[in-house]
N, CA, C and O atoms as a GROMACS GRO file, in nm:
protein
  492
    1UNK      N    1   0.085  -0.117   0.000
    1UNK     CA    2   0.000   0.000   0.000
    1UNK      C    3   0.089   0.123   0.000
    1UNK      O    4   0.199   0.121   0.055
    2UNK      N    5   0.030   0.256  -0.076
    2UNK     CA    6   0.078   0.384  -0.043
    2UNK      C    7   0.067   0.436   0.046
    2UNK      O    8  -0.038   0.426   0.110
    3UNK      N    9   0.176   0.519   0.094
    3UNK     CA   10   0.163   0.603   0.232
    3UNK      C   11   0.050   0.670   0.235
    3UNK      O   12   0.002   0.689   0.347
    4UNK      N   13  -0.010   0.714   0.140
    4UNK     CA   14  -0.128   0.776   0.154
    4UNK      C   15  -0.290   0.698   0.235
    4UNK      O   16  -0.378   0.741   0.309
    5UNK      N   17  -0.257   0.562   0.165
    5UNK     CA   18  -0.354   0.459   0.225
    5UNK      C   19  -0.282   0.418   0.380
    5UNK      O   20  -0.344   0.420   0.487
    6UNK      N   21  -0.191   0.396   0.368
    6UNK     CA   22  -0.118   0.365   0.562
    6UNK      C   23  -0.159   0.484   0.625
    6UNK      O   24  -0.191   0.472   0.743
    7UNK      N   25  -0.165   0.584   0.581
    7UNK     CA   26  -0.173   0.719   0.700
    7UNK      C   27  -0.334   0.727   0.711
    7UNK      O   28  -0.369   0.767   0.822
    8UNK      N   29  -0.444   0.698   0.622
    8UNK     CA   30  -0.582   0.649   0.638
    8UNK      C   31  -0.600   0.577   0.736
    8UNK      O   32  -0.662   0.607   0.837
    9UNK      N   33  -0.524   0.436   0.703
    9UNK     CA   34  -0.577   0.336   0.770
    9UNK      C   35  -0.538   0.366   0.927
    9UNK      O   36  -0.632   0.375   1.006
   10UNK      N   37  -0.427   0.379   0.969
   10UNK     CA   38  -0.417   0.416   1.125
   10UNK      C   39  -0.385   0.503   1.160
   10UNK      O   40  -0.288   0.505   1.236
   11UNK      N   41  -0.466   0.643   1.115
   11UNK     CA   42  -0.474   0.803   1.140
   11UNK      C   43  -0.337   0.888   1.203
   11UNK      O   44  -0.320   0.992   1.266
   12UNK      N   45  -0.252   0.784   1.150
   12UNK     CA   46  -0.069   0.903   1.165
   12UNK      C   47  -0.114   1.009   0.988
   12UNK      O   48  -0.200   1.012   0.899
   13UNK      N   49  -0.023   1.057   1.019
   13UNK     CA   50  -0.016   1.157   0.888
   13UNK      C   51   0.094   1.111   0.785
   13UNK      O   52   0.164   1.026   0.841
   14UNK      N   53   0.123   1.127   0.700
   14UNK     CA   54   0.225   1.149   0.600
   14UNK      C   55   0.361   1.153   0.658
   14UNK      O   56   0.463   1.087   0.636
   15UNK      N   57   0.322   1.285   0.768
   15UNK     CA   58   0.440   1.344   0.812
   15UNK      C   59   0.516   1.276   0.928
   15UNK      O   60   0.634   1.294   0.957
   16UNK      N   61   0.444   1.208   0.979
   16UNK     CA   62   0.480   1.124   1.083
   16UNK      C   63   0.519   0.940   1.046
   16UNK      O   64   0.574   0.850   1.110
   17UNK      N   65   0.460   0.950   0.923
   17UNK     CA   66   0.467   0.802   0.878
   17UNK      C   67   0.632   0.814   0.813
   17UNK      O   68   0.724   0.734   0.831
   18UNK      N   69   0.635   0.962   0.722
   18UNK     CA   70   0.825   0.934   0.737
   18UNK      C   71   0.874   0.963   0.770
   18UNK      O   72   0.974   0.977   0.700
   19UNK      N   73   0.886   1.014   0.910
   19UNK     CA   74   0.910   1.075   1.036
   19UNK      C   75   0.996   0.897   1.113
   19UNK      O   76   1.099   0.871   1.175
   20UNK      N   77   0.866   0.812   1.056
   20UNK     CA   78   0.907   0.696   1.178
   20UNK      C   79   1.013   0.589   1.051
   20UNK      O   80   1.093   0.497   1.066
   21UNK      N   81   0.977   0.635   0.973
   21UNK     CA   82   1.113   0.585   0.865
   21UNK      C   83   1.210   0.634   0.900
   21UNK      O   84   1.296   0.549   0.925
   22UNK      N   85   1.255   0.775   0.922
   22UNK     CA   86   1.398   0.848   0.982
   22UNK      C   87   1.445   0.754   1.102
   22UNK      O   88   1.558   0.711   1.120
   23UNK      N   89   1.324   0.732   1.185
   23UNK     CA   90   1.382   0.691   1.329
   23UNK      C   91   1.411   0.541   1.298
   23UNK      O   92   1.415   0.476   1.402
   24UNK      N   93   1.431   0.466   1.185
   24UNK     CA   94   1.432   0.314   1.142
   24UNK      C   95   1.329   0.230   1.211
   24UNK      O   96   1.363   0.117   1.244
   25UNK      N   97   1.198   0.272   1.238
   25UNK     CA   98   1.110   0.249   1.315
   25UNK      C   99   0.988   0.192   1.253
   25UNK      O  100   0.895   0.134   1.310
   26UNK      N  101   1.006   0.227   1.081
   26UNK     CA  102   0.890   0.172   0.983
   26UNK      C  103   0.977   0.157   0.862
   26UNK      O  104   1.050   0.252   0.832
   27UNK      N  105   0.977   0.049   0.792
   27UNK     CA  106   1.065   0.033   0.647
   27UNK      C  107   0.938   0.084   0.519
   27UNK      O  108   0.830   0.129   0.556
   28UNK      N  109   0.967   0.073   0.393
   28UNK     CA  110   0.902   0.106   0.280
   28UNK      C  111   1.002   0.080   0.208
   28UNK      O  112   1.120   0.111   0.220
   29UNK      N  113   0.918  -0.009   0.092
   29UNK     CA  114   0.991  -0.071  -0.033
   29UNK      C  115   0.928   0.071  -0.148
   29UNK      O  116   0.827   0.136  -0.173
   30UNK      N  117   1.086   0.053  -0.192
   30UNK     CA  118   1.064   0.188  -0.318
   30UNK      C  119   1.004   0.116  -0.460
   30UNK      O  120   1.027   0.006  -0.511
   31UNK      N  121   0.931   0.214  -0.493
   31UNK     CA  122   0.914   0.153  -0.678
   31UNK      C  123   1.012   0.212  -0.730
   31UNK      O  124   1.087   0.275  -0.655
   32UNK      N  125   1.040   0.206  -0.882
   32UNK     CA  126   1.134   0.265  -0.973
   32UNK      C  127   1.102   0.405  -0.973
   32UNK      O  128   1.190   0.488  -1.001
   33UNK      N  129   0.981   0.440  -0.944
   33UNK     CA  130   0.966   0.624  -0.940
   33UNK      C  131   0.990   0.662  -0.824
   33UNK      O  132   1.006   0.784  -0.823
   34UNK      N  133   0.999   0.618  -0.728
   34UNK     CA  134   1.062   0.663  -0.588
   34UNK      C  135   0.956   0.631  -0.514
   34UNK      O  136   0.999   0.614  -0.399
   35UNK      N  137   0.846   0.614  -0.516
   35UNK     CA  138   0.687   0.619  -0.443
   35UNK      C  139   0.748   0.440  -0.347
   35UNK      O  140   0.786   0.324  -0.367
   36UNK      N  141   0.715   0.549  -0.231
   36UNK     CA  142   0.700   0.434  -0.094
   36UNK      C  143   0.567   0.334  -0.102
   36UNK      O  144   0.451   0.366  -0.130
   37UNK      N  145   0.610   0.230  -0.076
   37UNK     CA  146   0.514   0.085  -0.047
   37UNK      C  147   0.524   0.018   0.035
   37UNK      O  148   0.637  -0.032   0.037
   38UNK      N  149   0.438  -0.026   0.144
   38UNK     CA  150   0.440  -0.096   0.253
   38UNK      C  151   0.351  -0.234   0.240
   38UNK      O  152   0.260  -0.257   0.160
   39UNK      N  153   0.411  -0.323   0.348
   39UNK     CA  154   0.347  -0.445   0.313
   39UNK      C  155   0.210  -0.429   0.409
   39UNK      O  156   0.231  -0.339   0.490
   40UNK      N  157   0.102  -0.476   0.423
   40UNK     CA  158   0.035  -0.482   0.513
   40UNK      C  159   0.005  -0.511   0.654
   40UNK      O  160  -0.090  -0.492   0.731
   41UNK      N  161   0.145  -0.573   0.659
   41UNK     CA  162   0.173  -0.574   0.838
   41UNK      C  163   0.226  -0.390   0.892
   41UNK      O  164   0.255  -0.353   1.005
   42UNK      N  165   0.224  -0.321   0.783
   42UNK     CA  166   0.273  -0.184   0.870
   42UNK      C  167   0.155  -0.145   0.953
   42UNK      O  168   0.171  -0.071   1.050
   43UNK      N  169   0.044  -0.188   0.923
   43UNK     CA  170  -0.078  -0.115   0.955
   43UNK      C  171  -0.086  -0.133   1.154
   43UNK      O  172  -0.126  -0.046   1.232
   44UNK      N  173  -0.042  -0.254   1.184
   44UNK     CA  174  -0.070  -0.269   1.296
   44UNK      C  175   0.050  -0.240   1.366
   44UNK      O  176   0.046  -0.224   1.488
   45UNK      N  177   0.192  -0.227   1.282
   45UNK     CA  178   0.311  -0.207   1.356
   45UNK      C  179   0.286  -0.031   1.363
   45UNK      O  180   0.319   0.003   1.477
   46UNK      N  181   0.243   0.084   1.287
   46UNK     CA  182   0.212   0.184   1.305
   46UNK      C  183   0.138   0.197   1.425
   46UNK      O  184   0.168   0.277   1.513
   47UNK      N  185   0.040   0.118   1.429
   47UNK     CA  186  -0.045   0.135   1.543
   47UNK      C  187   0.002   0.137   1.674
   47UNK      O  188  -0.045   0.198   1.769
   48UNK      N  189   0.140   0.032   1.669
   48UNK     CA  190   0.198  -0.013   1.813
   48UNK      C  191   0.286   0.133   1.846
   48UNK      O  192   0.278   0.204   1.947
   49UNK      N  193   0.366   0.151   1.732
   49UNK     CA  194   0.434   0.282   1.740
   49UNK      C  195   0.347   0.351   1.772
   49UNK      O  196   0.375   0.358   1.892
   50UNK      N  197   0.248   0.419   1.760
   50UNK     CA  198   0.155   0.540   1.801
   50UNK      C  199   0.092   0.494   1.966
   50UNK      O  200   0.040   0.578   2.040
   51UNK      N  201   0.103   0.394   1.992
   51UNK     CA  202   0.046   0.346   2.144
   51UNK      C  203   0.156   0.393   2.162
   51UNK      O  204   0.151   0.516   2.174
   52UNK      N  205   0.329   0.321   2.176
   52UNK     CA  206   0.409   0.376   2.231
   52UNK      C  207   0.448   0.508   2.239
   52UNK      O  208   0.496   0.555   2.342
   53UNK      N  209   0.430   0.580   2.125
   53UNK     CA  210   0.433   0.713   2.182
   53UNK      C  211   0.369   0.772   2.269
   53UNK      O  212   0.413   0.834   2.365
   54UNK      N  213   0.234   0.749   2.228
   54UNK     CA  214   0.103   0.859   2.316
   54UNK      C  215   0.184   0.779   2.477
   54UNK      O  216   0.191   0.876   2.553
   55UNK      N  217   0.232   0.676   2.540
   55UNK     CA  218   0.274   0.596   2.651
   55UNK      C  219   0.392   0.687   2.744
   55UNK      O  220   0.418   0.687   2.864
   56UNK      N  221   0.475   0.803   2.567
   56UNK     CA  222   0.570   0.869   2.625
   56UNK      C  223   0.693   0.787   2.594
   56UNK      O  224   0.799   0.838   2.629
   57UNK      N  225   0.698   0.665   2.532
   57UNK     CA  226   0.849   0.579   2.478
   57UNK      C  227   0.897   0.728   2.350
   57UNK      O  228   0.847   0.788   2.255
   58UNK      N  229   1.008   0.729   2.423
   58UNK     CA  230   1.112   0.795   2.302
   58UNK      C  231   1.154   0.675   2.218
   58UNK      O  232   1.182   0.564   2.262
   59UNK      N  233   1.154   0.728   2.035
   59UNK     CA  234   1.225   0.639   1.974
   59UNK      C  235   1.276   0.568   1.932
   59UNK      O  236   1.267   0.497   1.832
   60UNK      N  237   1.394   0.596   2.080
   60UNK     CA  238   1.488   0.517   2.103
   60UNK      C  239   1.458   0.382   2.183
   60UNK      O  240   1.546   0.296   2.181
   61UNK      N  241   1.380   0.365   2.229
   61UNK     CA  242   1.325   0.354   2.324
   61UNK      C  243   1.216   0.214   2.204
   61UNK      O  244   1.201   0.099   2.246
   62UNK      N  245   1.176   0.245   2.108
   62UNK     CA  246   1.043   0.203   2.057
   62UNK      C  247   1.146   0.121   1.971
   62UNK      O  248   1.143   0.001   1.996
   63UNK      N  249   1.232   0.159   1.878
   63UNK     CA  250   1.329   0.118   1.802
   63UNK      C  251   1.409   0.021   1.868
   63UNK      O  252   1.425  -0.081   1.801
   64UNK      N  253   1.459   0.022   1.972
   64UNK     CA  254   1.514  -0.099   2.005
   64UNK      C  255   1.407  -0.229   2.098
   64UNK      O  256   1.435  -0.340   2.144
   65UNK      N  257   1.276  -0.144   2.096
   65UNK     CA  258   1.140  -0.271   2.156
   65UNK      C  259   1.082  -0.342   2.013
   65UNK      O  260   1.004  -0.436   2.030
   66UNK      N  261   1.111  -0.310   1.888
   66UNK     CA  262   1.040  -0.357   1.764
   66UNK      C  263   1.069  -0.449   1.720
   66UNK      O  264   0.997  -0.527   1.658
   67UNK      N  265   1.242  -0.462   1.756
   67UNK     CA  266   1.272  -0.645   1.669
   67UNK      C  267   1.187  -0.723   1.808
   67UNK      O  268   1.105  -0.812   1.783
   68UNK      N  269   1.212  -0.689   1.926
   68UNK     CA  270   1.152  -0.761   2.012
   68UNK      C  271   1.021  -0.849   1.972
   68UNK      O  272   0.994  -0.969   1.982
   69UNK      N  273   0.938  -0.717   1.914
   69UNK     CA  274   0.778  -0.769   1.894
   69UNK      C  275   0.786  -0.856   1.785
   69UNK      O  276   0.713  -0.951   1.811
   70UNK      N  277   0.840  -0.870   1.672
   70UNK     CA  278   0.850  -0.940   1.582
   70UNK      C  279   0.954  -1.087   1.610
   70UNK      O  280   0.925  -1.184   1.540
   71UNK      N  281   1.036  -1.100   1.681
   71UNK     CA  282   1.104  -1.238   1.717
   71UNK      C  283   1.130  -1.283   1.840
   71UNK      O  284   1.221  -1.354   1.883
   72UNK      N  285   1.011  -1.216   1.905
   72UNK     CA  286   1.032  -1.216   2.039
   72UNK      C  287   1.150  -1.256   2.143
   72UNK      O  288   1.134  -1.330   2.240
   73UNK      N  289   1.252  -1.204   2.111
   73UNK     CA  290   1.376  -1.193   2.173
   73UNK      C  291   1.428  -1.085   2.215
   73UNK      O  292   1.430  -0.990   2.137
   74UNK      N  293   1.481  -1.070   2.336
   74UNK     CA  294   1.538  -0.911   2.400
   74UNK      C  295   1.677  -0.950   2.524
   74UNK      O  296   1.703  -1.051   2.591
   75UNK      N  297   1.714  -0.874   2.517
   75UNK     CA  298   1.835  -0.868   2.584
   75UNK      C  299   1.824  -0.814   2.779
   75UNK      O  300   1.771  -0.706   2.805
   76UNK      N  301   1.867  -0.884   2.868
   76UNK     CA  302   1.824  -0.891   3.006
   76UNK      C  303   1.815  -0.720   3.028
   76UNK      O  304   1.726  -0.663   3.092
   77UNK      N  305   1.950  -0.643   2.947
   77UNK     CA  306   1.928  -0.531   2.953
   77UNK      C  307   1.784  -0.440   2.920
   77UNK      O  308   1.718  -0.366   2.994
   78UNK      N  309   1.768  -0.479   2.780
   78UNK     CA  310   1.641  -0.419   2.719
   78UNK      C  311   1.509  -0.496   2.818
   78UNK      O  312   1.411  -0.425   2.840
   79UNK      N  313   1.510  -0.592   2.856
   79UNK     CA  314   1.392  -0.595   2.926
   79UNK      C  315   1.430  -0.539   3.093
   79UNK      O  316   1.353  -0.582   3.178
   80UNK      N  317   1.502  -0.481   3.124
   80UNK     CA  318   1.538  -0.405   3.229
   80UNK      C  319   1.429  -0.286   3.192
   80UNK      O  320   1.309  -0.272   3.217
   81UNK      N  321   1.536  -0.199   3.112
   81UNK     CA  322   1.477  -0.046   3.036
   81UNK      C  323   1.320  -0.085   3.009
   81UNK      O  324   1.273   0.024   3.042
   82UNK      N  325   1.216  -0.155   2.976
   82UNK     CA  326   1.152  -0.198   2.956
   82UNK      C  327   1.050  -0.225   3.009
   82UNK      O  328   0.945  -0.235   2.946
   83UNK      N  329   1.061  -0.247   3.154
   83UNK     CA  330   1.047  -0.284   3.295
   83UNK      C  331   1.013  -0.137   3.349
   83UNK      O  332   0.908  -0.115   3.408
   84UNK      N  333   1.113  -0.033   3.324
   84UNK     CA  334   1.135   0.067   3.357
   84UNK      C  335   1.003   0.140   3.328
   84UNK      O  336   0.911   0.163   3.405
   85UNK      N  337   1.018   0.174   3.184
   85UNK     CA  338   0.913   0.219   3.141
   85UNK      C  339   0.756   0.188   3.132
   85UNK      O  340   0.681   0.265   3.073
   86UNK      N  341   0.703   0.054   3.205
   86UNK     CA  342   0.617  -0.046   3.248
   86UNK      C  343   0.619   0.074   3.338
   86UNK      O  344   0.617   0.188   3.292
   87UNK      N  345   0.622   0.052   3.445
   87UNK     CA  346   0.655   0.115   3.551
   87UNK      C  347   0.571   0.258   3.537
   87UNK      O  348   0.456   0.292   3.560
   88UNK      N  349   0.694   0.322   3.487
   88UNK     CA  350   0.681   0.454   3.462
   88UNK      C  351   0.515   0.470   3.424
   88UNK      O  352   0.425   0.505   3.499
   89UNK      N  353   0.509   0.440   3.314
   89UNK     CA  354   0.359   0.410   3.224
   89UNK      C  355   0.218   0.399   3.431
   89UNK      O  356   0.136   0.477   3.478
   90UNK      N  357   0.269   0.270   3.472
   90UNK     CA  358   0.178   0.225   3.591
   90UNK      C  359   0.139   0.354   3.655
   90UNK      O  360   0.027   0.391   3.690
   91UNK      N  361   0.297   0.440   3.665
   91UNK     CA  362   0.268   0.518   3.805
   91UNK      C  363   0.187   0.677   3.682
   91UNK      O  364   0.125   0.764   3.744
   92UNK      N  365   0.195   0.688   3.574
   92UNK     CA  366   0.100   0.801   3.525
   92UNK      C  367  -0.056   0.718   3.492
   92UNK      O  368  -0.164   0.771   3.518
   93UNK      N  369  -0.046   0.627   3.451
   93UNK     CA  370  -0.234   0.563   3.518
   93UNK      C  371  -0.254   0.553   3.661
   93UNK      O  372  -0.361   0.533   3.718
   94UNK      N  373  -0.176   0.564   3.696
   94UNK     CA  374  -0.249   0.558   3.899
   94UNK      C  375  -0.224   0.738   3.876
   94UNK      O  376  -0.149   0.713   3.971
   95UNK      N  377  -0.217   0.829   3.858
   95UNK     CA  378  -0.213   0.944   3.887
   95UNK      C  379  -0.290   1.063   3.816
   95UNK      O  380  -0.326   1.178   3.843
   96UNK      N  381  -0.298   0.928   3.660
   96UNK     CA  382  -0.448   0.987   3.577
   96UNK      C  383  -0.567   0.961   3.670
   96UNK      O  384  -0.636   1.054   3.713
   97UNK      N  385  -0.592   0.821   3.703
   97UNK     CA  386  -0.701   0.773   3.784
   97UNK      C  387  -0.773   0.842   3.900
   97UNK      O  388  -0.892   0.833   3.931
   98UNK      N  389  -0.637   0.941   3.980
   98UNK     CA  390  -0.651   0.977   4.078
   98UNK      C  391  -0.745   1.135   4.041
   98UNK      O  392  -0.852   1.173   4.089
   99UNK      N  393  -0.665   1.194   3.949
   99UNK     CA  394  -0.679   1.333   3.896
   99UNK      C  395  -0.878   1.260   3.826
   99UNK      O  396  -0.976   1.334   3.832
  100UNK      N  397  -0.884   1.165   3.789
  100UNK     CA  398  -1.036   1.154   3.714
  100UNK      C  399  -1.115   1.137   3.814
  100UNK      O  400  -1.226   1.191   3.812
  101UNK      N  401  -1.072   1.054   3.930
  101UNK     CA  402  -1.187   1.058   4.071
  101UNK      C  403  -1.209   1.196   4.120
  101UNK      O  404  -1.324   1.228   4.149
  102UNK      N  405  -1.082   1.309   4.138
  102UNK     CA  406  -1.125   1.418   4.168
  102UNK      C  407  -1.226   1.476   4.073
  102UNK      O  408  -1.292   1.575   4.104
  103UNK      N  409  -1.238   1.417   3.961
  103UNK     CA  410  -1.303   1.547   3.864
  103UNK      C  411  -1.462   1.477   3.886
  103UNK      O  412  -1.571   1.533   3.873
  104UNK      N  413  -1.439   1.360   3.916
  104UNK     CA  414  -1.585   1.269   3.944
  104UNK      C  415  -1.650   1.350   4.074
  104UNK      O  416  -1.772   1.367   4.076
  105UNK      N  417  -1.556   1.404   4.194
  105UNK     CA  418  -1.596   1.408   4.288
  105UNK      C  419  -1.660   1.624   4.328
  105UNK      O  420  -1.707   1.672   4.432
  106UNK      N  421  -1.626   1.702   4.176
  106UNK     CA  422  -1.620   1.785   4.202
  106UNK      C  423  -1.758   1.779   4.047
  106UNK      O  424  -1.824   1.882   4.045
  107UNK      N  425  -1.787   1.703   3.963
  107UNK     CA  426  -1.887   1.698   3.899
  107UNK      C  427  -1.974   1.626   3.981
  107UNK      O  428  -2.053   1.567   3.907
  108UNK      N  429  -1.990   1.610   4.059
  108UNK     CA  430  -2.089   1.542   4.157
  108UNK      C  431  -2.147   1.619   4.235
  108UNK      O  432  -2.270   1.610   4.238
  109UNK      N  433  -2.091   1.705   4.310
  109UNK     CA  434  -2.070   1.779   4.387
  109UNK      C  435  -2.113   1.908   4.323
  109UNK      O  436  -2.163   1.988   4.403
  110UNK      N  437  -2.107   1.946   4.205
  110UNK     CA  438  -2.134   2.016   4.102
  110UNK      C  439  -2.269   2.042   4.056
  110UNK      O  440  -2.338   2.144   4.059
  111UNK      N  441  -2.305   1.858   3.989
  111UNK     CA  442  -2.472   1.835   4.016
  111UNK      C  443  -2.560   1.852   4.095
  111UNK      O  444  -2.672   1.895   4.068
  112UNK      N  445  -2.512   1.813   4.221
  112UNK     CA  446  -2.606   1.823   4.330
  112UNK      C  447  -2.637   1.951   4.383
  112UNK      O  448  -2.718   1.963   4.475
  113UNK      N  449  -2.573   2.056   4.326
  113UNK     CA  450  -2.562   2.200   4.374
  113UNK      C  451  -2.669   2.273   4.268
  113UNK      O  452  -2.757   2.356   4.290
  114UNK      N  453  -2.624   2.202   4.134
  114UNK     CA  454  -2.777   2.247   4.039
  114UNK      C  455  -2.895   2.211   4.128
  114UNK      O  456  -2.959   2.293   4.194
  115UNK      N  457  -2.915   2.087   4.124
  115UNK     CA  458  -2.974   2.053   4.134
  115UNK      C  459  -3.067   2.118   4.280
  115UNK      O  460  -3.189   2.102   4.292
  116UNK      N  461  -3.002   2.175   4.357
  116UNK     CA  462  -3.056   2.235   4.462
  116UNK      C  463  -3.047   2.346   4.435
  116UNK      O  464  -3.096   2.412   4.526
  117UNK      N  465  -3.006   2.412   4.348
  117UNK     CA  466  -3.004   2.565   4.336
  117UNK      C  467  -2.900   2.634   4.319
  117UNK      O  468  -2.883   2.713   4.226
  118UNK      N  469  -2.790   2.599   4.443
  118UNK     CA  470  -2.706   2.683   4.456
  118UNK      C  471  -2.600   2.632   4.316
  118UNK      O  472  -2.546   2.523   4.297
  119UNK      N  473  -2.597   2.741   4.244
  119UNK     CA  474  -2.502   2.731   4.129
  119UNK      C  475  -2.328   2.747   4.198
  119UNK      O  476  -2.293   2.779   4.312
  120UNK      N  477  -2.254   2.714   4.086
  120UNK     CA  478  -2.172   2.745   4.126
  120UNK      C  479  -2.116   2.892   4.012
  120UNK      O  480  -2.114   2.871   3.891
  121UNK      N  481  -2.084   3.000   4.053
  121UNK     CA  482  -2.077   3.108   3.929
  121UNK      C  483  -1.939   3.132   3.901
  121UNK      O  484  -1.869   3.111   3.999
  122UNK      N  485  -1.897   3.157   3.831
  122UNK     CA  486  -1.750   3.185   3.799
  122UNK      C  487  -1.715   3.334   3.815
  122UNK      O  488  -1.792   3.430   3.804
  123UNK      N  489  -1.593   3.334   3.840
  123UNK     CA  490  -1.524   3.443   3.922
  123UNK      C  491  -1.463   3.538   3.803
  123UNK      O  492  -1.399   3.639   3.833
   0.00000   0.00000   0.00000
């Protein structure tokens, strides 16, 4: 497929699809006119790249986790760093979670104030 159809199918852009070619992070087979072609497994390896980013993995970081996903083999080191970022990832969902109960507890609190009258008015 054309980059144009890969950046459809799992909503990266153009610009980011050879963005993750720079970082050796997505390959593309050339035609004789230069036009990039991907096989159909990019679709879901894009996808993994875009989880790992939005997660906060640099790169570097994603680039040396990719042969992993494909031959499932890694080095005690890389699943150290790996571990790390597990981690890391855990402790910003326990701190999203925390920040969404407050917002539960101040839209609640919020309602019940319509609901009786007293608004709350902005300053």
């Amino acid at each position: 497929m054309r980059i144009g159809e890969l950046a459809t199918r799992t909503g990266a852009s153009v610009r980011a699809l050879r963005y993750y070619e720079e970082q050796h992070l997505l390959a593309a087979e050339r035609s004789p006119s230069g036009q990039r072609h991907y096989p159909e497994g990019a679709v879901d390896r894009v996808r993994l790249i875009r989880q790992l980013y939005a997660a906060g993995l640099p790169s570097k970081s994603i680039a040396d986790l990719l042969p992993c996903v494909v031959n499932g083999e890694a080095t005690p080191e890389l699943l150290d760093r790996l571990s790390a970022e597990r981690d890391r990832i855990d402790s910003q969902i326990g701190e999203m979670v925390s920040a969404r109960n407050r917002l539960d507890t101040v839209i609640a609190a919020a309602t019940a104030n319509w609901r009786t009258g007293q608004h709350c008015r902005p300053r």
